[in-house]
C-alpha positions as CSV (number, residue, x, y, z in Angstrom):
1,X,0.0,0.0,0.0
2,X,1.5,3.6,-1.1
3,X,2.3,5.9,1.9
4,X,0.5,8.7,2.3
5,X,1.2,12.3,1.5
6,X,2.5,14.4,4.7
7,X,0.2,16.8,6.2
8,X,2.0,19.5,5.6
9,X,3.0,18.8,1.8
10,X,-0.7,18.2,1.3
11,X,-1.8,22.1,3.0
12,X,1.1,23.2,0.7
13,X,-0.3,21.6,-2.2
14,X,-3.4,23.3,-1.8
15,X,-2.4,26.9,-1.0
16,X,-0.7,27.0,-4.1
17,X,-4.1,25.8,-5.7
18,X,-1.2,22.8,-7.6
19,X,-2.8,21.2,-10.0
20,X,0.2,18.5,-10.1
21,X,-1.8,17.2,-6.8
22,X,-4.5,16.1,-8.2
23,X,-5.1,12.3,-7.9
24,X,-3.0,12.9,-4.5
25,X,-5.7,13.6,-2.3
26,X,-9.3,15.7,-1.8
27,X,-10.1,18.9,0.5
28,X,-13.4,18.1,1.9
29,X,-15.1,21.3,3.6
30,X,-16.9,21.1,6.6
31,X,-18.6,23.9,6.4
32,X,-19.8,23.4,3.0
33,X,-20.6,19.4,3.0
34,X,-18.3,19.3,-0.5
35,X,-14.9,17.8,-1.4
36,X,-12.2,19.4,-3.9
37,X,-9.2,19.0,-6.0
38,X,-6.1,20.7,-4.4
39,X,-6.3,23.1,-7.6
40,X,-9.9,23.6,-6.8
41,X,-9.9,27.9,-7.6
42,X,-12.7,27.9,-4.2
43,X,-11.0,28.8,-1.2
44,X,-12.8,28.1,1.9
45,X,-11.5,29.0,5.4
46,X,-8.2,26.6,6.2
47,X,-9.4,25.5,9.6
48,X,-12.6,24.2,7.5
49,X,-10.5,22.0,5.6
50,X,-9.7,18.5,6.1
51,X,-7.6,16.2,3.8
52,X,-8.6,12.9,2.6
53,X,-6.6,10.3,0.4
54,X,-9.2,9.8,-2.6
55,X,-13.0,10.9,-3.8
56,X,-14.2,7.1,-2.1
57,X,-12.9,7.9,1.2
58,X,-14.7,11.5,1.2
59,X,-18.0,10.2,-0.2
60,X,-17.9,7.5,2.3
61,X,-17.8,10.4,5.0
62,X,-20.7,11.6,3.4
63,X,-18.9,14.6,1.5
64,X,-19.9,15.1,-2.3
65,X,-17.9,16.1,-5.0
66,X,-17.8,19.9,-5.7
67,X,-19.2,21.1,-9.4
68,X,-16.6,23.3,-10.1
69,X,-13.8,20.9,-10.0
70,X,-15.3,17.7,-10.7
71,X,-12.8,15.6,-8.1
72,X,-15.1,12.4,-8.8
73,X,-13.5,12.5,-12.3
74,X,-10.0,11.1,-13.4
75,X,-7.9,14.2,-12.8
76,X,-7.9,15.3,-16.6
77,X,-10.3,14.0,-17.7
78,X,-12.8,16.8,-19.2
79,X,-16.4,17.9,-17.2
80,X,-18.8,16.5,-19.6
81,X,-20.2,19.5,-21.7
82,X,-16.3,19.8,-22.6
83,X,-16.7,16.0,-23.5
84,X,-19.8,16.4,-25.7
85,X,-18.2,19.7,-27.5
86,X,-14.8,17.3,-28.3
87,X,-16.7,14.4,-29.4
88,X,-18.5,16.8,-32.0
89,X,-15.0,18.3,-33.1
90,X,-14.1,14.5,-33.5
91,X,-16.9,13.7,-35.8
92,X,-16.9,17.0,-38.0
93,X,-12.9,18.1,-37.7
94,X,-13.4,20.5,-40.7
95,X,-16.5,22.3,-39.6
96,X,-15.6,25.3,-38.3
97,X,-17.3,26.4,-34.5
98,X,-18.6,29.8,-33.9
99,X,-19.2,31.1,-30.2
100,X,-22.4,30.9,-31.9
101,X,-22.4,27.4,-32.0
102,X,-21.2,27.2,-28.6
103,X,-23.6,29.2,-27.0
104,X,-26.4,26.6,-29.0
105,X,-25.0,23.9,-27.2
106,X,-25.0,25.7,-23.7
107,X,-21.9,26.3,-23.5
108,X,-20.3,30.2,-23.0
109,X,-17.7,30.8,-25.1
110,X,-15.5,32.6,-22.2
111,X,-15.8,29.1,-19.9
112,X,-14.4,27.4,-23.0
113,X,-11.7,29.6,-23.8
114,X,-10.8,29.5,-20.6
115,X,-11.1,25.4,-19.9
116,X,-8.8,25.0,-22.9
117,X,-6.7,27.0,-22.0
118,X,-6.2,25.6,-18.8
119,X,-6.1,21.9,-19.9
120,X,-4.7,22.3,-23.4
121,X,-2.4,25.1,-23.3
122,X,-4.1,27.0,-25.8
123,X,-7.6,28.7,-26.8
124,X,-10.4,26.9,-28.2
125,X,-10.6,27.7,-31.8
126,X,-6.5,27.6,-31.5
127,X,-6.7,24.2,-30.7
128,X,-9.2,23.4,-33.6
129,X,-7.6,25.2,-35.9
130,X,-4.5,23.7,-35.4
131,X,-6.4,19.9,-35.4
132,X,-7.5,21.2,-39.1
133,X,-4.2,21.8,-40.5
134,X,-2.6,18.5,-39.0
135,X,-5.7,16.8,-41.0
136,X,-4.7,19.4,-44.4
137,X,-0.8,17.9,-43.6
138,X,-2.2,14.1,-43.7
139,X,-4.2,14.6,-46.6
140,X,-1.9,16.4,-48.5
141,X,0.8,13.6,-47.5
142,X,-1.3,11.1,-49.1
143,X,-1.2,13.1,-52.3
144,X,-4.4,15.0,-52.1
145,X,-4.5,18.3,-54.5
146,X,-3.8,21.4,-52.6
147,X,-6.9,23.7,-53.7
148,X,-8.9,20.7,-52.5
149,X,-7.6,20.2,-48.7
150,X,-7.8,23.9,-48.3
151,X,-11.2,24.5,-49.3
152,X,-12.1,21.2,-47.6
153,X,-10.6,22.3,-44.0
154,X,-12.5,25.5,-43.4
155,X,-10.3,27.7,-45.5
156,X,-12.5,30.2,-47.7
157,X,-9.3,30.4,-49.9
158,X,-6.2,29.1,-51.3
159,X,-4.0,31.8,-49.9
160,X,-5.9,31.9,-46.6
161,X,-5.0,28.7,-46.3
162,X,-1.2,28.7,-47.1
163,X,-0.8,31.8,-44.9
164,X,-2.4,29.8,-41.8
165,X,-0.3,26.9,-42.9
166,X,3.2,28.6,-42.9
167,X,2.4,30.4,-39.2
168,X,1.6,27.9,-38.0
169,X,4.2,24.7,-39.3
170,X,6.8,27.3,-41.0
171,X,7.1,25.9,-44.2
172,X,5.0,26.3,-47.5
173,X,2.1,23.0,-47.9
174,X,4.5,22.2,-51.1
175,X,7.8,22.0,-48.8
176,X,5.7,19.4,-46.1
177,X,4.6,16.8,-48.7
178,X,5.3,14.1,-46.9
179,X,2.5,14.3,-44.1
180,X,4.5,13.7,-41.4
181,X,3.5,15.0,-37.8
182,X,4.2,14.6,-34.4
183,X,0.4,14.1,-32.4
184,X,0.1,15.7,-29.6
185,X,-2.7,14.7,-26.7
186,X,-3.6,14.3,-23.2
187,X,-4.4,10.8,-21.6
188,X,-6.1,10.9,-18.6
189,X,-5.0,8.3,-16.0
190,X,-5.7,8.0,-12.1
191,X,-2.2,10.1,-11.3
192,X,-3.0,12.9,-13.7
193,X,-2.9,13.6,-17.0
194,X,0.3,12.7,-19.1
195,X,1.5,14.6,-22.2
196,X,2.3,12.2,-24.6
197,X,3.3,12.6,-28.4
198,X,3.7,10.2,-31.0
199,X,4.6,10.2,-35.1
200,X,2.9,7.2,-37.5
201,X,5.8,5.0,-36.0
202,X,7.2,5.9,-32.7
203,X,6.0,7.2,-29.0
204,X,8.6,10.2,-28.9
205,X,7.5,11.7,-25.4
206,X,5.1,10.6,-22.4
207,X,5.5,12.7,-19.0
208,X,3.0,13.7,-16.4
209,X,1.7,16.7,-17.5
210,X,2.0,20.1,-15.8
211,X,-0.9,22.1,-16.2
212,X,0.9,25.9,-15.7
213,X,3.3,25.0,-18.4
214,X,1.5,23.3,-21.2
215,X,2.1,26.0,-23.4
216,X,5.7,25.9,-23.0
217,X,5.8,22.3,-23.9
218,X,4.5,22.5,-26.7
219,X,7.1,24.9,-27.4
220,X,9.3,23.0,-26.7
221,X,8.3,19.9,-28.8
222,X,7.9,22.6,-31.4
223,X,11.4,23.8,-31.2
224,X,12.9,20.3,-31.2
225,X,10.8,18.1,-33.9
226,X,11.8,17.3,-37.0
227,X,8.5,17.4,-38.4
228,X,5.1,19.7,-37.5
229,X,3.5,19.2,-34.4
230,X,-0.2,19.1,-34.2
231,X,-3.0,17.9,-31.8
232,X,-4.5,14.7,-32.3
233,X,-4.5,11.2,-32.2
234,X,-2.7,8.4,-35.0
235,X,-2.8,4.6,-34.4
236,X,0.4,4.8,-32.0
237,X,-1.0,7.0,-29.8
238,X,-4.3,5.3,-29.6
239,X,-2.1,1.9,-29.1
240,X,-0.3,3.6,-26.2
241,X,-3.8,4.5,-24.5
242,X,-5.0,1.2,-24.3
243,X,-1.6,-0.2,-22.9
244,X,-1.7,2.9,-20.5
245,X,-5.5,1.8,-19.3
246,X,-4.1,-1.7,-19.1
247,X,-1.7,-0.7,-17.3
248,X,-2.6,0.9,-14.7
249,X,-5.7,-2.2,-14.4
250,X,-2.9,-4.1,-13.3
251,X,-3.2,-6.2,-16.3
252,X,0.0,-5.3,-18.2
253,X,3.6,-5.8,-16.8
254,X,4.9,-4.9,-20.3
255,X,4.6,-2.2,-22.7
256,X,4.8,-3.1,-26.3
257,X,4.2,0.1,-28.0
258,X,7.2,1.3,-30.5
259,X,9.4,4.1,-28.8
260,X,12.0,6.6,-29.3
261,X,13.2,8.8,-26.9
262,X,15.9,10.3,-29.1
263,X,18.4,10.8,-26.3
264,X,22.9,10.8,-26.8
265,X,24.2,7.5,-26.6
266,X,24.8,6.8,-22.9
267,X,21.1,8.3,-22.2
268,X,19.7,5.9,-24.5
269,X,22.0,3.2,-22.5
270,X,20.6,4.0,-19.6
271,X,16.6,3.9,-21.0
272,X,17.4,0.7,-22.0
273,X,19.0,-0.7,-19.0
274,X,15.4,0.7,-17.1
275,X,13.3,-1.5,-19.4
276,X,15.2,-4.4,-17.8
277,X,14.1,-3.6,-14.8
278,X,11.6,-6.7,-14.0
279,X,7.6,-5.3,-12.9
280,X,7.4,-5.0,-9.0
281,X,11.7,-4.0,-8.4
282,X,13.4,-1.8,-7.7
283,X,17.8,-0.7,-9.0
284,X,19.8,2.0,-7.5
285,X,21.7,4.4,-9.6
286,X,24.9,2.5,-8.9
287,X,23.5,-0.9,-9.9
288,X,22.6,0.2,-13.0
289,X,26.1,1.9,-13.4
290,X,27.4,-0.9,-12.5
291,X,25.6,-3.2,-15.1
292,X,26.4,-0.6,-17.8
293,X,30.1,-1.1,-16.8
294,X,30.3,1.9,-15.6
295,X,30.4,1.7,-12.1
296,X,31.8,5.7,-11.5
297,X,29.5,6.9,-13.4
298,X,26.5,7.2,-10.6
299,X,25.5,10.7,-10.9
300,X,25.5,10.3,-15.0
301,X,23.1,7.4,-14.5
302,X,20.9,9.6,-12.2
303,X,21.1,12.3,-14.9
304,X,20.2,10.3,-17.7
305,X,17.1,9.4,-15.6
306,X,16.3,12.3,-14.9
307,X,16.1,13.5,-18.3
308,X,14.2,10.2,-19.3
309,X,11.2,11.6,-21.7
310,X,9.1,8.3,-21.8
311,X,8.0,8.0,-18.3
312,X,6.1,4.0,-17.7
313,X,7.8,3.1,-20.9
314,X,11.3,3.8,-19.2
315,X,10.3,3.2,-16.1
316,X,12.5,5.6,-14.1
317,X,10.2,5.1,-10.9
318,X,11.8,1.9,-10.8
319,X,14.8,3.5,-9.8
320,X,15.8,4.5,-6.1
321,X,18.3,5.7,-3.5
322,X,21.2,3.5,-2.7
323,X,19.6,3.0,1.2
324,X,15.8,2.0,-0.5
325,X,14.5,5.5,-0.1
326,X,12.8,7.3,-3.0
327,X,14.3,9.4,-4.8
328,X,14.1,12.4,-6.7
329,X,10.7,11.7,-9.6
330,X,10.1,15.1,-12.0
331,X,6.6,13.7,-11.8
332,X,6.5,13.6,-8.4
333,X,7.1,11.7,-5.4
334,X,3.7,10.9,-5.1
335,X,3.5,9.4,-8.0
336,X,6.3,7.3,-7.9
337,X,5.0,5.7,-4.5
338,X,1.9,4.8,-6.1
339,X,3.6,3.3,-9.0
340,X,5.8,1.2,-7.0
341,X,2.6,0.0,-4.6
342,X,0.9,-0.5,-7.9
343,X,3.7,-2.7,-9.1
344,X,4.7,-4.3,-5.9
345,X,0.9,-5.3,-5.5
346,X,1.3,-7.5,-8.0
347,X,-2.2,-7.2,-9.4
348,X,-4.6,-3.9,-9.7
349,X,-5.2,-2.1,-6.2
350,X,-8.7,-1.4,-5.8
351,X,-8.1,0.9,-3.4
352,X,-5.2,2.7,-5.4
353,X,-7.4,2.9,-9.3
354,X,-11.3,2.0,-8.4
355,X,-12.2,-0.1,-12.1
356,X,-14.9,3.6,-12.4
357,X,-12.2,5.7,-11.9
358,X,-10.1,3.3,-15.0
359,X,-13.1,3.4,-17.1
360,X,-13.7,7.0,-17.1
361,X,-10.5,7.2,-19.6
362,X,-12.3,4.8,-22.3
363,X,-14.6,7.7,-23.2
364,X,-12.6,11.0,-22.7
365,X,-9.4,10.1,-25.4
């Protein structure tokens, strides 16, 4: 069984309104009868507050969950008008959405802008448009004719078109024939969201994502790709989600999905030597040093790990401190205990990933 979170990391947590915490714990309010997120933006009075290790445990004390901040949801996983207004991006990419549109499904366009922004790192109709043009890139990879894709993507014109193509990917459509683009998505899981990317071949990145610097990773991804990056899904990326939901079931010890992490030679060393690392153990820095035949070289290791960019797949939470004490995690600490109790359970905890909670990611990719 993981160990819990220390008071006082936990009232931290929750003064900072940290959206890393989520899937760490809930606030329940006494005064209010509800139970939060620790990024939760309400703020009741801090000797109201009482923290509680999961959304069961505060429902069985007879809390429910607050409306704002859905806790009772996988943390990441969008409220359900959200869910509705994807689903209908998903089944009509090209049509273009109006705040209009959004207000005829409910929805106010500020609560949008401002959800997306939030989770996705980037407006609304950013986001869409940006889904268009990686759909324009596919279809033009597979030798589509140029006027066609733009007037087919939304595009009232040819040169509209180009002119949102080169913002947005650099290059002329003619120069980006081949189709190729990283995806870029969001997988709900029980620990948080995870950032994951992923061309027609390979999974090139999967980290737990940080909610205050989305936009700077995709930045980053940006400024390091060799080919456009775009939101969306390919069959990789939808591979990788099922072996995530197995995963974290308890019924996958493995991960089979094709990867690159694209690291120097002695990083990719070290990746490698954490993929040997049998389900439910634990290495320390030197003993993988030592198996690399390198045994000096314990603070490389631990840098290597540390810049590991395929979290699960390389699973650097198998790694830990010399004396058995955890280590340093860029997802968190947390998150790395519940991994290990995860693992070390040897089958799916119940009481770590309730099968609702798991489910909840089926219908929110």
């Amino acid at each position: 069984m993981h160990r819990p979170i220390p008071d006082a990391e936990q009232r931290e947590a929750w003064r900072r309104r940290d959206a890393r915490y989520d899937g760490a714990f809930v606030i329940a309010v006494s005064t209010t009868g509800i139970y939060c997120r620790p990024s939760c933006p309400s703020r009741p009075a801090e000797d109201h507050v009482a923290f509680l290790p999961d959304a069961a445990a505060a429902e069985q004390a007879g809390y429910r969950a607050c409306r704002r901040c859905t806790p009772d949801r996988m943390a990441g996983e969008p409220p359900e008008a959200i869910s509705r207004l994807l689903r209908q991006v998903e089944a009509s990419p090209d049509t273009r959405i109006s705040a209009a549109d959004l207000r005829a499904l409910g929805l106010a366009p500020d609560t949008v802008r401002r959800w997306f922004l939030r989770h996705r790192g980037m407006t609304f109709s950013t986001w869409c448009r940006r889904r268009r043009l990686g759909a324009a890139l596919q279809q033009l990879g597979a030798g589509a004719p140029l006027d066609d894709v733009a007037l087919g993507h939304g595009f009232e014109s040819h040169s509209g078109f180009r002119s949102a193509f080169e913002r947005l990917f650099g290059k002329a459509p003619g120069q980006l024939r081949t189709g190729q683009c990283l995806h870029v998505a969001l997988l709900p899981t029980p620990l948080g969201s995870m950032l994951v990317a992923a061309d027609r071949q390979v999974v090139r990145r999967l980290v737990f994502a940080d909610p205050a610097a989305l936009a700077d990773s995709y930045r980053e991804l940006s400024r390091t790709a060799d080919m456009p990056v775009v939101p969306g899904s390919n069959p990789v990326l939808e591979r990788l989600a099922g072996e995530l939901e197995e995963y974290f079931a308890g019924r996958r010890r493995a991960f089979s999905v094709p990867l690159d992490g694209h690291g120097t030679p002695f990083q990719e060393r070290v990746w490698a030597a954490l993929r040997n690392i049998p389900w439910g153990e634990t290495q320390s820095y030197g003993d993988i040093a030592r198996r690399l035949g390198t045994p000096r070289a314990i603070r490389a290791v631990a840098r290597a790990n540390a810049a590991n960019p395929l979290y699960l797949l390389n699973p650097c939470h198998r790694v830990i401190g010399k004396d058995g004490k955890l280590t340093g995690y860029a997802g968190g600490l947390w998150r790395k205990d519940r991994l290990l109790a995860l693992e070390q359970a040897g089958h799916g905890n119940p009481s770590l990933f309730p099968e609702a909670v798991l489910a909840a990611s089926r219908t929110s990719r």
